[in-house]
C-alpha positions as CSV (number, residue, x, y, z in Angstrom):
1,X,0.0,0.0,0.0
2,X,1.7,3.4,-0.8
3,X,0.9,6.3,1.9
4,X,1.5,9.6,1.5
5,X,4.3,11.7,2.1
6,X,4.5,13.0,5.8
7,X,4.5,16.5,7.1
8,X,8.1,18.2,7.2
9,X,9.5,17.6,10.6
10,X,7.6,14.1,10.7
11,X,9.2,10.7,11.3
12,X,7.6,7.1,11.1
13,X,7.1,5.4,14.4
14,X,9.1,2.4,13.9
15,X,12.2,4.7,12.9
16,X,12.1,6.0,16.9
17,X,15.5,4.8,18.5
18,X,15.7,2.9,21.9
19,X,14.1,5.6,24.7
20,X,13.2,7.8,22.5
21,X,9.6,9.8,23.1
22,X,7.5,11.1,20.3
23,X,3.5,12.4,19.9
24,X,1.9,11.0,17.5
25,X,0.2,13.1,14.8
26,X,-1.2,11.2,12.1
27,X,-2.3,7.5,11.4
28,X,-2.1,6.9,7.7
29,X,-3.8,3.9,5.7
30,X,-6.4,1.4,5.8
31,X,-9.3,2.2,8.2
32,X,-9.7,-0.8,9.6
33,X,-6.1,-0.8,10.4
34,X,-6.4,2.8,11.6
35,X,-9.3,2.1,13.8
36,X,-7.4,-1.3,15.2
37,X,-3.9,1.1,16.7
38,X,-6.4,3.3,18.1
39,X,-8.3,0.8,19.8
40,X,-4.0,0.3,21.7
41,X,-4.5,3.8,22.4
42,X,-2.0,4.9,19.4
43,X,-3.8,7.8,18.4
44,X,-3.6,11.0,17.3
45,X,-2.0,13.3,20.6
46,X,-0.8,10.0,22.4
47,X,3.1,10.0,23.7
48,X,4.8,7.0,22.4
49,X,8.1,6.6,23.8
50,X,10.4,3.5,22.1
51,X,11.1,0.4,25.0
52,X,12.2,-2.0,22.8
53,X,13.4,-2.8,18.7
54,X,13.5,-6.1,18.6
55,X,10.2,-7.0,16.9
56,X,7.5,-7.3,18.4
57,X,8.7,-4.0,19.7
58,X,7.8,-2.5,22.9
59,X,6.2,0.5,23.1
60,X,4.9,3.1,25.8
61,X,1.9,4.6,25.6
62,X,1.1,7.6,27.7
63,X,2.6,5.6,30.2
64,X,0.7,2.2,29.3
65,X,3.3,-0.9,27.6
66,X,1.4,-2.2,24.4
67,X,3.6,-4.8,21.7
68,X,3.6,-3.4,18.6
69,X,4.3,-5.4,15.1
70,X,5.3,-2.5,12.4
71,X,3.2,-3.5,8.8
72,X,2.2,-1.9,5.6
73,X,-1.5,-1.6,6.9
74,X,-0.8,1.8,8.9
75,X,1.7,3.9,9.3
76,X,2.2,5.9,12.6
77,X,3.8,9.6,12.1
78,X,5.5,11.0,14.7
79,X,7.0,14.1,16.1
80,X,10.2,14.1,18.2
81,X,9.4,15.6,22.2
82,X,12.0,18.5,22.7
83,X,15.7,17.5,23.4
84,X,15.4,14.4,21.1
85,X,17.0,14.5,17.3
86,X,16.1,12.2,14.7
């Protein structure tokens, strides 16, 4: 499935390093998909902060651990939290 180009400033999830916290800001791709991340609380305004790589990966959010696979359904944009650099 090709998504659309992200905002300037804008980094996919799975691209977060180890520790590093984000806000989401935009879920891209199938609804059903959409709707399934946001039912794990990955929506638009959440803080997602990186707990683990190795897939599944580990994720934090807004405080809450959730195992995340990464797939072609969705696509999770971020924005780096102040005092973090891509």
């Amino acid at each position: 499935m090709l998504l659309k180009s992200p905002a300037v400033g804008l980094i996919p999830l799975s691209d977060l390093k180890l520790n590093q916290s984000a806000r989401v800001v935009e879920l891209d791709g199938d609804e059903s998909c959409r709707h399934r991340v946001e039912e794990m609380g990955i929506r638009t305004g959440a803080t997602i902060q990186m707990l683990r790589r190795d897939a599944p990966h580990i994720i934090s959010v807004d405080g809450r651990r959730v195992s995340f696979r990464f797939n072609d359904c969705v696509q999770v944009w971020v924005k780096l939290l102040d005092g973090y650099r891509a």
